[in-house]
LOGURO-840247 format. One record per residue (C-alpha): residue number from 1; x negated, y, z negated. Coordinates in steps of 0.25 Angstrom, whole numbers. Each point is the difference from the previous one (the first is absolute). Example, Ala and Ser with C-alpha at 12.3 -4.5 7.8 and 13.67 -1.06 7.14 Angstrom:
<pts>
     i       X       Y       Z
     1     -49     -18     -31
     2      -6      14       2
</pts>
This chain:
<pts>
     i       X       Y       Z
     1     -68     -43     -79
     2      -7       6      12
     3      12      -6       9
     4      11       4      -9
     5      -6      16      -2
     6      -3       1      15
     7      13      -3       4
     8       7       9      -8
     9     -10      12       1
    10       1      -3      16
    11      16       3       0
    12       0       9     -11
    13      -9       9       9
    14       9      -2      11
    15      12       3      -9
    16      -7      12      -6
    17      -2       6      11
    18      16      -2       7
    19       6       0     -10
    20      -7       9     -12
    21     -10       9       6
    22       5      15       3
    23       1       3      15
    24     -12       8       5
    25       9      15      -2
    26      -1      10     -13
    27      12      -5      -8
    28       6     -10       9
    29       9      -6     -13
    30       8      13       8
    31       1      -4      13
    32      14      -6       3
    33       3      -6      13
    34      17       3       6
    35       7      -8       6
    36      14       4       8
    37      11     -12      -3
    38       9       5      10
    39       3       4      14
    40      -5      -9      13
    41     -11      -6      -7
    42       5      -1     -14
    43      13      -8       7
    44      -7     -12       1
    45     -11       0     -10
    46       1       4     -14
    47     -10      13       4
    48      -9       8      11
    49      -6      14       2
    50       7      12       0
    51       7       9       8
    52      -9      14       4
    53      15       6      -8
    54      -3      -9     -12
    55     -15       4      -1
    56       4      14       1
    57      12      -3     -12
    58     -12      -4      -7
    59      -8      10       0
    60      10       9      -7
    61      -2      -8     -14
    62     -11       9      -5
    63       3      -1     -14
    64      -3     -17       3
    65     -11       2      10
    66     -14       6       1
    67       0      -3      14
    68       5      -9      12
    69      -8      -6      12
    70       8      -8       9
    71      -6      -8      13
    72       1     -10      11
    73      -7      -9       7
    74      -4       0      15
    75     -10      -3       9
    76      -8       5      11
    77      -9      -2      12
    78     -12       5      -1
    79      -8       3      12
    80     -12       7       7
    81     -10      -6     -12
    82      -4     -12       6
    83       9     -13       1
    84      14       3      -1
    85       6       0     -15
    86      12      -2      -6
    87       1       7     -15
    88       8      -1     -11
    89       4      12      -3
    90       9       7     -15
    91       7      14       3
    92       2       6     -11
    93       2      13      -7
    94     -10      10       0
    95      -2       2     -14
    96      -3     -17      -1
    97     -14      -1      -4
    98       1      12     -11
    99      13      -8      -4
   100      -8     -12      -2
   101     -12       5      -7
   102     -10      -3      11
   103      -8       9       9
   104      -5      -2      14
   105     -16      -4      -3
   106      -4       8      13
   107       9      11       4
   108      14       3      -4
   109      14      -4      -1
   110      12       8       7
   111       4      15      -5
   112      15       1      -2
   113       0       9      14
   114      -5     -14       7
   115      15     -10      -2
   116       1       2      16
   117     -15       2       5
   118      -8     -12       6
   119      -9      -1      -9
   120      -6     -15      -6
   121      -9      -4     -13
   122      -8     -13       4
   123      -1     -12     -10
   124     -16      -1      -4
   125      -1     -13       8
   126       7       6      13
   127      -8      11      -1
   128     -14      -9      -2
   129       6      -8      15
   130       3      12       7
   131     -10      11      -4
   132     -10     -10      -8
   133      -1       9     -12
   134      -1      13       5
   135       3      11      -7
   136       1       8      13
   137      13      -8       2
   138       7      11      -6
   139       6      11      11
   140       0     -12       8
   141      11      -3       9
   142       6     -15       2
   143      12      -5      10
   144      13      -5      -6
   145      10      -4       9
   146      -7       9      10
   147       0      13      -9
   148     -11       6      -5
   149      -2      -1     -15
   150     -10       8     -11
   151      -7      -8      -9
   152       1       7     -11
   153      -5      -9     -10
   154      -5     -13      -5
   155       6      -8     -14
   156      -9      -8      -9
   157      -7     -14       1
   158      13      -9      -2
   159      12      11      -1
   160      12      -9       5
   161      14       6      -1
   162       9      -4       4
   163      -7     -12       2
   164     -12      -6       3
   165       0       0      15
   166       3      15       0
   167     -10       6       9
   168       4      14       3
   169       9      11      -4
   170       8      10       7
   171      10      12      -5
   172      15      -5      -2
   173       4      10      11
   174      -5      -9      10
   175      10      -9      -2
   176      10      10       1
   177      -7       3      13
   178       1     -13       5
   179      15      -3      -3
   180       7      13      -4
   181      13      -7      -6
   182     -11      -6     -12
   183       3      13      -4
   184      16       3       1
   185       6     -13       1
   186       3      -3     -16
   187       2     -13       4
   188     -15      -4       7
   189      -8      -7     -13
   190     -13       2       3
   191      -9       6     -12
   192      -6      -7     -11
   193      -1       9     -13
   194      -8       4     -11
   195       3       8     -11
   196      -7       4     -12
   197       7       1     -13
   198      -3      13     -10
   199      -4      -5     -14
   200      11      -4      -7
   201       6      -4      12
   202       4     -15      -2
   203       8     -10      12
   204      13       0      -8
   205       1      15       2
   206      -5       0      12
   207      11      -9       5
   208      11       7      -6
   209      -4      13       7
   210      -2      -8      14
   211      16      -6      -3
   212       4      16       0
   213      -8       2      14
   214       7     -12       5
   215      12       6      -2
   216      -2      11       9
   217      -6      -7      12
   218       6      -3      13
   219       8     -12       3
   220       2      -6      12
   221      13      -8       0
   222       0     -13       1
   223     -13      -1      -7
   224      -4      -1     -15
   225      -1      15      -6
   226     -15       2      -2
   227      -6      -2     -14
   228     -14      -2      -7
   229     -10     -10      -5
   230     -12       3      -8
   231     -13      -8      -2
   232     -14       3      -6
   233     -12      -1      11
   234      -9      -8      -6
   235      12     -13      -3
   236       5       5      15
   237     -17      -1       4
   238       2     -15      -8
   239      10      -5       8
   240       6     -14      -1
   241     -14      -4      -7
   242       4       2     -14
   243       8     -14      -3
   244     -11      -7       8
   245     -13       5      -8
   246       9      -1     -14
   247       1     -15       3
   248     -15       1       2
   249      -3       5     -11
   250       8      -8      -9
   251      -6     -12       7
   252     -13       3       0
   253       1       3     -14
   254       5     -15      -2
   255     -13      -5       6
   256      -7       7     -10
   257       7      -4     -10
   258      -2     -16       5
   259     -15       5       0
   260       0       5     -13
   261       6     -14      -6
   262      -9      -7       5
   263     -12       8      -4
   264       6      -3     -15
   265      -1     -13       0
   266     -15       1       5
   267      -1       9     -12
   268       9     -13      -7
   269      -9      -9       4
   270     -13       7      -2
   271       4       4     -16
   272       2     -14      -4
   273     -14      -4       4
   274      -2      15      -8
   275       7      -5     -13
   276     -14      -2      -6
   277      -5      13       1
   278      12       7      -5
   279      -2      -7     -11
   280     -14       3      -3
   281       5      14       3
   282      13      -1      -9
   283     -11      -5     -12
   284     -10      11       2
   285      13      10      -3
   286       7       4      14
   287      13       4       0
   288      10      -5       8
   289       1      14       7
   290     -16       1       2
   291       3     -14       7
   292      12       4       9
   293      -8      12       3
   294     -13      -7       6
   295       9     -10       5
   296       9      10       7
   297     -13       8       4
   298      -4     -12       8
   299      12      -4       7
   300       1      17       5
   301     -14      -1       4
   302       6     -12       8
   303      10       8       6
   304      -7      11       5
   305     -10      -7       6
   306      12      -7       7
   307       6      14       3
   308     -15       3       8
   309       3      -8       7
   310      14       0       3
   311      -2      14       7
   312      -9      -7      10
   313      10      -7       2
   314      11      10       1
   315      -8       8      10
   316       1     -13      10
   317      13      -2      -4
   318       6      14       4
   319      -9       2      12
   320       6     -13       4
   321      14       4      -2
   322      -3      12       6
   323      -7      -7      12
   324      12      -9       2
   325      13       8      -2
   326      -5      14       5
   327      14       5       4
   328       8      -5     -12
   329      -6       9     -12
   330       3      16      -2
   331     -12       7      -2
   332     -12     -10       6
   333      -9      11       0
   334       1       4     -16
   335      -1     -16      -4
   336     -13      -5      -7
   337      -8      -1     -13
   338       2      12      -6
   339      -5       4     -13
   340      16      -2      -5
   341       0     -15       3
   342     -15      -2      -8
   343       7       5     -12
   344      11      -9       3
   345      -8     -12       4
   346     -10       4     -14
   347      13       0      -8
   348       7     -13       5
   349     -15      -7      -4
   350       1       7     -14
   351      12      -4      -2
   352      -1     -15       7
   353     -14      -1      -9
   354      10       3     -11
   355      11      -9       3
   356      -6     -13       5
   357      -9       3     -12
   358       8       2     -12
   359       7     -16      -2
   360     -13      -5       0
   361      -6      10      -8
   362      11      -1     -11
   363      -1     -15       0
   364     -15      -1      -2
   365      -1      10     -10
   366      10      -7      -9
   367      -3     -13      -3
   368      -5      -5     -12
   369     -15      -2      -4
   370       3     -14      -4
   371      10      -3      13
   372     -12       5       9
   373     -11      -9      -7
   374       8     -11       1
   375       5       3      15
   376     -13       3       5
   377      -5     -13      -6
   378      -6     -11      11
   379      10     -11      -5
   380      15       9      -1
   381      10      -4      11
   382       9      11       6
   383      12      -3       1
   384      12       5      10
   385       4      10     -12
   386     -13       8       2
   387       3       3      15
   388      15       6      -2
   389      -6      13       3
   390      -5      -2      11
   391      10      -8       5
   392      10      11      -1
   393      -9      10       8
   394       0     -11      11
   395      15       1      -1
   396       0      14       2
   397      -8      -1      12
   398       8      -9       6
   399      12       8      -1
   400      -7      13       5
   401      -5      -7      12
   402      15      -7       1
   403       5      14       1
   404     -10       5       9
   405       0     -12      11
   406      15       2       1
   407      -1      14       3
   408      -9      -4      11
   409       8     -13       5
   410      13      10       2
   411      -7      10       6
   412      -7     -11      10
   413      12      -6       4
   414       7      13       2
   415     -10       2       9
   416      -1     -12       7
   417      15       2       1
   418       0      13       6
   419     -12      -2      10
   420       7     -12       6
   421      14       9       3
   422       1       0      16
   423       0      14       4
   424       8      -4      13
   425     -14       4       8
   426     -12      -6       6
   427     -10       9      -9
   428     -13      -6       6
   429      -8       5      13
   430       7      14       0
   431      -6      13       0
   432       4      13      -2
   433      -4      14       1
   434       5      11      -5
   435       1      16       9
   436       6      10      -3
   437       0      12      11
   438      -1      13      -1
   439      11      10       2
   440     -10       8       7
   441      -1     -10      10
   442      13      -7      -1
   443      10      11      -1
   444      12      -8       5
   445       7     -14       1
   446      -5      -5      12
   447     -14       5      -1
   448       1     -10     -13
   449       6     -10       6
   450      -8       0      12
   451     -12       0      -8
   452       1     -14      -9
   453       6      -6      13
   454     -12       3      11
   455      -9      -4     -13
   456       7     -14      -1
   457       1      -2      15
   458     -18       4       0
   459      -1     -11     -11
   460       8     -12       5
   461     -11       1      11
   462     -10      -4     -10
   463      -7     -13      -1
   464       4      -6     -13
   465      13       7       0
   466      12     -10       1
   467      12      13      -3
   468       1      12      -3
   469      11      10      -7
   470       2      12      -7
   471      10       2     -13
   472       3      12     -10
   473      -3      -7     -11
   474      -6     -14      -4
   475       4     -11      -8
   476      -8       1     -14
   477      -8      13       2
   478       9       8      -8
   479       9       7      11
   480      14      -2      -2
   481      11      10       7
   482      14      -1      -5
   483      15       4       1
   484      13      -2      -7
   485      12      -4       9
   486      13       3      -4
   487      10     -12       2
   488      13       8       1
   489       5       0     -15
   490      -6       8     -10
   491     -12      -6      -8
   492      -2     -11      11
   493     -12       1       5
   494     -12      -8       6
   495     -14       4      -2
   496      -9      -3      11
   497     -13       1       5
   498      -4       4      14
   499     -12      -3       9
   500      -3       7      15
   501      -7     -12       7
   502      -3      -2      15
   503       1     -12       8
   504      -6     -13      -5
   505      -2       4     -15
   506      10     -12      -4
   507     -10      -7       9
   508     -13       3      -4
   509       4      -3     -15
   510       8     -13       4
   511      14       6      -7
   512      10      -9       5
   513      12       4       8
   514      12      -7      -5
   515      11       5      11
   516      -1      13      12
   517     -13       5       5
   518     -13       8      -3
   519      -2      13       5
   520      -4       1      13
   521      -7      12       8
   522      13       4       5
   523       5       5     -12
   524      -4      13       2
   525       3      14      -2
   526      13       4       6
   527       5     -12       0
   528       9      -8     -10
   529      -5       1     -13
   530      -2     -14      -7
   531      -5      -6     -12
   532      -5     -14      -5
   533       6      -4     -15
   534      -6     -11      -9
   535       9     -11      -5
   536       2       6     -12
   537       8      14       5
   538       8      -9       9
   539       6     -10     -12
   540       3      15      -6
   541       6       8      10
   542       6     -12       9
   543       0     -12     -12
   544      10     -10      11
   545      -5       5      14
   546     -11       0       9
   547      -8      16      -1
   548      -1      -1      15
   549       8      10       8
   550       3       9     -13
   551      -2      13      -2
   552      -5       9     -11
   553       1      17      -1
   554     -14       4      -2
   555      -6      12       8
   556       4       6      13
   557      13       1       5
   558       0     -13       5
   559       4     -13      -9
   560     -14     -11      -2
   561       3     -12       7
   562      -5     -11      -8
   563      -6      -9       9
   564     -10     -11      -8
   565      -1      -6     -14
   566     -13      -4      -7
   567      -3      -8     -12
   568      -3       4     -12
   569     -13       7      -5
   570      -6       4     -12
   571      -3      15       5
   572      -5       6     -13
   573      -6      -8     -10
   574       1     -17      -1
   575       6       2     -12
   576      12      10       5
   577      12      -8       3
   578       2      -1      16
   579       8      16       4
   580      10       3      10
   581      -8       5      13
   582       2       7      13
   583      -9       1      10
   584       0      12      13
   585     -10      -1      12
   586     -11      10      -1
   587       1       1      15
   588      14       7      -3
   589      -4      12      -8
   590       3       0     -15
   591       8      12      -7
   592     -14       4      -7
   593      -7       1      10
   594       2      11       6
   595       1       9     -14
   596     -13      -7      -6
   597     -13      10       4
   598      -8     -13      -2
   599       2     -15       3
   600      -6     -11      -5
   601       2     -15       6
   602      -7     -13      -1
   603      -5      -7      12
   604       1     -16      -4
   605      -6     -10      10
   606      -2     -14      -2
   607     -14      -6       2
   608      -5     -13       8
   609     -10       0     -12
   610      -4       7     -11
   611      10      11      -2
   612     -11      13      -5
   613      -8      -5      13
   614      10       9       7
   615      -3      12      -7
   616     -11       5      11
   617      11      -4      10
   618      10       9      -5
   619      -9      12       0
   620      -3      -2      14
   621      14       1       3
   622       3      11      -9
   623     -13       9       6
   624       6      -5      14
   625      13       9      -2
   626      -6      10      -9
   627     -15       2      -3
   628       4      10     -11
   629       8     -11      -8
   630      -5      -5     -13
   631       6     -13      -4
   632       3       0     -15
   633      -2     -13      -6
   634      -1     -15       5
   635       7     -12      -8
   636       5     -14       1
   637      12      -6      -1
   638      -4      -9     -12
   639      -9      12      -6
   640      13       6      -3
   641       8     -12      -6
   642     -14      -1      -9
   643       1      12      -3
   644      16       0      -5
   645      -4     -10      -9
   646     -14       5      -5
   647       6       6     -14
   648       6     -14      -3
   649     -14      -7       5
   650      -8       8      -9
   651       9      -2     -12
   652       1     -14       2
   653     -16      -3       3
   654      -6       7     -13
   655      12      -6      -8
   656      -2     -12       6
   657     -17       1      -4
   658       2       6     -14
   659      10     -13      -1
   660     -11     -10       4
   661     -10       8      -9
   662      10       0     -10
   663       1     -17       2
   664     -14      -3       4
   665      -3       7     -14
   666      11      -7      -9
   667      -6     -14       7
   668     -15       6      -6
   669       7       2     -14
   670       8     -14      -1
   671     -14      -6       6
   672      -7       6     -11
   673      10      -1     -12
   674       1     -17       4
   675     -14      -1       2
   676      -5       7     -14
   677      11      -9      -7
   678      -5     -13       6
   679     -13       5      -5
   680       6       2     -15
   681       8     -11       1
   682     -12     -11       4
   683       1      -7     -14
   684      14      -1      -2
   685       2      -7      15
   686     -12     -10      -3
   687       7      -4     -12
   688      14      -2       8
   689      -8      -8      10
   690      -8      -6     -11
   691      14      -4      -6
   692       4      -6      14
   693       5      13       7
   694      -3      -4      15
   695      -5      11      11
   696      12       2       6
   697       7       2     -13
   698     -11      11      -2
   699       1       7      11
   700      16       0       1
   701      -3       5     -15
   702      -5      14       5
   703       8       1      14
   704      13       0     -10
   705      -6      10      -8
   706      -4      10      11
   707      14      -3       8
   708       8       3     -14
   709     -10      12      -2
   710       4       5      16
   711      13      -5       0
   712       4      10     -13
   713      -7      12      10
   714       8      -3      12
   715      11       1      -9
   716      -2      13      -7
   717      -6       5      15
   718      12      -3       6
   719       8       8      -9
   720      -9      12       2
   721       0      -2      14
   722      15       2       1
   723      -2      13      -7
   724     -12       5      10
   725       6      -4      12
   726      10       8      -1
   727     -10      13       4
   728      -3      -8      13
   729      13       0       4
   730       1      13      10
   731     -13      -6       6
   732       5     -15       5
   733       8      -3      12
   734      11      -9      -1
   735      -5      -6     -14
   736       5       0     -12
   737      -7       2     -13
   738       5     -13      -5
   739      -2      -7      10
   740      -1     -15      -4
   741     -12      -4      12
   742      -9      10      -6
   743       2      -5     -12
   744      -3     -16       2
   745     -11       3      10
   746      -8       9     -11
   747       3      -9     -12
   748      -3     -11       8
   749     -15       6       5
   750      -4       4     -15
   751       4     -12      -7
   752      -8      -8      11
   753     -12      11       0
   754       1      -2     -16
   755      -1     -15       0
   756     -11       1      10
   757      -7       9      -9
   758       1     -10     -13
   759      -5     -11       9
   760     -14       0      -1
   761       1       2     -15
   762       9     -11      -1
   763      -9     -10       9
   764     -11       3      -9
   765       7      -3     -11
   766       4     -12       4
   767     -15      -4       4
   768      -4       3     -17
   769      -8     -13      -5
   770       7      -1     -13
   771     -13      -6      -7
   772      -8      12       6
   773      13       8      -5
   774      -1      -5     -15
   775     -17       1      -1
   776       1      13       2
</pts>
């Protein structure tokens, strides 16, 4: 019981608190999150932020809306406080934090006069690392990107919006600073948006009134007209956790229930020795409700003490979850044992004490006086007919766990499925950093491009370093940049991503060349520009030809000579199918480069040995070209494929416990069940053996028993796992629900496990001394 409980009190705490718990602003069942579905962005997802136009269209629905905050995300170099620091950073509307509900703890937020001033409110722990707690900070100025900025103001102990690795924030008019088309081009997507709905406002209305704005937008040909999304924040703040933590539950909820039939047929078990006294009890005048009350009194005093220390158990369990998967759950910082999950795990004990107590509360209570004197005698024989009940709670156990081991062997071999898919790359013993330059600094494309070169060129001089390389983006850490090309025809098109990588980047992560060349240090700017495609956009665009020597229109006014094709790699995500990619030299300039204030770039090298051993060497190289450089963030290679995969990892590994919970609890209950029927049974076999019923007769007597009492579970568990399973299906990889090896391989495991459990009881049965047998 204390098993079942504290598993369900641990996930119901963690889905409490993503799924159920308000967010931490006045009203937040208000707060709806926009989405644009159309322009450059929304033309190759089904939604992104909105244009500065569209905010503004917005804005006018004051009859829908109390008030509008939009932002975006930056970061910057923070300097002359020590080390170097790079800072995740929110611009957003000055009216954000009375929007929200939440005022600074120290200081202030921004005045309505402030959307272009330089002015910054710290998060409480960046203000506790720069200023150690000082309420002096205030009037305080700190280096952005080599500007001065006033700190203004400090937020709350564990304020996070828009996210959790926000750590300071700036008036919107800063990015209009930094890139003055954000705010005239209607077709630059950049700012995430937050409205909060009047009373009586609901999303349908909302919507429609959005589909009139839409109408009136700009479109740019060529691209889908703009239009509208609408999500609350707090299932936006949930993310794609919702299916996962349902499964959980429902799960989690079978263990108990497993646990709950077996502490049944304990209470079985213990009221047949009981007959007596309910007897006696029956004769002195109790009813039969005054027994199923003490009776049911005993088995919820049961089940609170179980429920005690369940929440022990919950407590190690969500601190382990927590420990383990710290990236993959919403809202780490609001999930514990609160007061909601005690009442729930005090109800799910009152109401397990209940259930598991009822059957045998109803069954005691009713037998007759004379049934119970003559059962409870020294010389009756139970027979098989007395243990039905029992019999068919083991059956429901069996099913339930049935249920509950598929579940966890699909989601198992997804996985092991998806972690074996070659990604097309050598993931181990490469490190990469992350830097991003300020404009400040790096105002134009060859001060960028100079800068990650001389880097790489200082760290291929250090010991351990085998090569080194830079790249816009990285493989698995998120960063993908993409275009359309047209294919001449209208509505032929090919989507494809783009990566900007120097010389022996193929190299470094072993990506095979299947025909042409790699880059070289030739390729340069003002000079031919070239491009590497994977095998994939080659099979499109030239399906019966060798890519080498073509050319495609892409920027500038010369043609892009194709001149290499690469295998195949899985860019995104392992599960994403293989895209269509091109690949420019960053040595060559890219068309962003110049037009982005701010660069970031990974610098990816290969070790000799272990790859975060490099991490010392890369900042040597990076204080060599510039002292004043922070480096962002260091990772590996295989950290990121992990990390791709860590939402499927964690819901495979607590289904996969609760699931051997769940089997190790219905062994315990068939265990318990063929044991206590032995026990009953010990006259009825001596006299089989007596009438010449040898041992191995006996024992095959109660293995046949407990394999037809099993069989009937898997049975009835199959058919319920068909209906589960069907919830997992947006969480496997290349599985199916019905898949016909899951199947075998669990019923197979439980009918062995519950022929292992009857053993014992069965060998002892077939060691009873008949004479022994009929003495007593």
């Amino acid at each position: 019981l204390a098993l079942g409980t504290g598993a369900n009190t641990a996930i119901f705490s963690v889905a409490e608190s993503v799924l159920l718990k308000p967010l931490p602003y006045p009203h937040d069942d208000q707060l709806v999150e926009l989405w644009s579905t159309g322009g450059k962005l929304g033309i190759m997802s089904r939604r992104g932020p909105l244009s500065w136009q569209q905010v503004q269209n917005v804005g006018d629905l004051h009859h829908d809306l109390s008030g509008v905050a939009a932002f975006t995300g930056t970061r910057y170099n923070l300097t002359g406080q020590g080390e170097p620091l790079e800072v995740q950073a929110a611009l957003a509307s000055p009216s954000l934090f009375e929007f929200l509900g939440v005022q600074p703890a120290l200081g202030r937020g921004f005045a309505a006069s402030e959307l272009h001033d330089r002015v910054v409110v710290l998060s409480h722990a960046l203000w506790l690392q720069l200023f150690g707690g000082d309420a002096g900070a205030i009037g305080r100025v700190v280096t952005l990107d080599g500007n001065g900025f006033t700190v203004v103001g400090v937020m709350p102990a564990g304020f996070a919006f828009p996210d959790d690795g926000t750590q300071i924030w700036t008036p919107l008019g800063q990015a209009f600073a930094a890139q003055p088309e954000i705010e005239t081009n209607p077709d630059f997507q950049a700012f995430n948006t937050v409205v909060r709905l009047r009373d009586g406002v609901d999303l349908q209305r909302l919507q429609s009134d959005l589909a009139v704005v839409a109408t009136r937008q700009h479109a740019t040909p060529g691209l889908r007209p703009p239009g509208f999304a609408v999500t609350r924040l707090r299932d936006e703040a949930a993310g794609d956790t919702r299916t996962p933590l349902l499964v959980l539950l429902a799960v989690v909820g079978f263990v108990l229930i497993i646990g709950c039939v077996n502490a049944a047929n304990l209470l079985l078990a213990r009221s047949s020795a009981r007959q007596r006294e309910f007897a006696v009890r029956r004769a002195l005048g109790a009813g039969r409700g005054r027994l199923m009350g003490q009776l049911l009194t005993e088995s919820v005093l049961l089940a609170l003490a179980g429920g005690v220390v369940g929440i022990l158990f919950a407590e190690i369990g969500v601190s382990a979850i927590l420990k383990a998967w710290p990236a993959v759950l919403p809202r780490t910082h609001q999930i514990g044992i609160d007061a909601a999950t005690l009442v729930y795990a005090l109800l799910i004990s009152l109401l397990a004490g209940i259930a598991f107590g009822l059957a045998p509360a109803w069954r005691s209570s009713g037998v007759p006086l004379d049934t119970a004197l003559r059962e409870g005698s020294a010389t009756s024989t139970a027979g098989p007919g007395r243990h039905r009940l029992q019999r068919s709670l083991v059956v429901a156990e069996i099913a339930l766990a049935m249920i509950v081991l598929t579940g966890a062997g699909l989601l198992v071999r997804s996985f092991v499925r998806l972690r074996n898919v070659d990604p097309g790359y050598d993931v181990h013993e490469v490190l990469a950093a992350r830097i991003r330059l300020s404009p400040a600094r790096y105002g134009d494309e060859a001060g960028k491009v100079g800068f990650y070169q001389n880097v790489v060129d200082e760290l291929r001089l250090e010991p351990g370093v085998a090569n080194a390389s830079v790249s816009l983006t990285l493989p698995m850490s998120g960063e993908v940049n993409g275009f359309r090309l047209g294919l001449g025809s209208p509505g032929d098109y090919v989507d494809i991503d783009q990566g900007v990588v120097s010389p022996d980047f193929f190299r470094i992560l072993r990506i095979p060349l299947l025909a042409g060349r790699m880059f070289t240090d030739g390729d340069r700017a003002n000079t031919q520009p070239v491009a590497i495609i994977n095998a994939a956009l080659a099979r499109r665009l030239w399906p019966n030809a060798s890519p080498i020597g073509r050319t495609m229109e892409l920027r500038g006014p010369l043609p892009t000579l194709v001149v290499g094709e690469i295998g195949n790699i899985h860019y995104a995500s392992l599960a994403d199918p293989v895209k269509a990619e091109i690949y420019l030299p960053f040595a060559q300039g890219h068309e962003e480069f110049e037009r982005m204030p701010e660069m970031s770039a990974w610098i990816v090298a290969r070790a000799t040995r272990d790859p975060l051993a490099l991490a010392s060497a890369v900042r040597r190289a990076v204080a060599a070209v510039d002292p004043q450089q922070p480096v962002a963030a260091f990772t590996t290679l295989s950290g990121l494929v992990s990390q791709s995969t860590a939402a499927r990892s964690f819901d495979m590994t607590l289904v996969g416990v609760f699931a051997l919970l769940a089997l190790g609890l219905a062994v315990v209950g068939i265990y318990g069940v063929t044991a206590y029927t032995v026990q009953q049974r010990t006259q009825e076999i001596g006299v089989r053996m007596a009438l010449g019923a040898a041992r191995g007769n006996v024992l095959g007597l109660v293995l046949m028993e407990t394999a037809v009492t099993a069989g009937i579970g898997i049975v009835i568990g199959i058919a319920g796992a068909l209906a589960f399973t069907r919830a997992l299906a947006s969480l496997l990889y290349e599985i199916s629900v019905t898949d016909s090896t899951t199947f075998v391989i669990t019923t197979m495991i439980l009918a062995a496990a519950a022929i292992l459990a009857a053993l014992v009881p069965a060998l002892r049965a077939a060691r009873i001394d008949p004479v022994r047998a009929l003495r007593a």
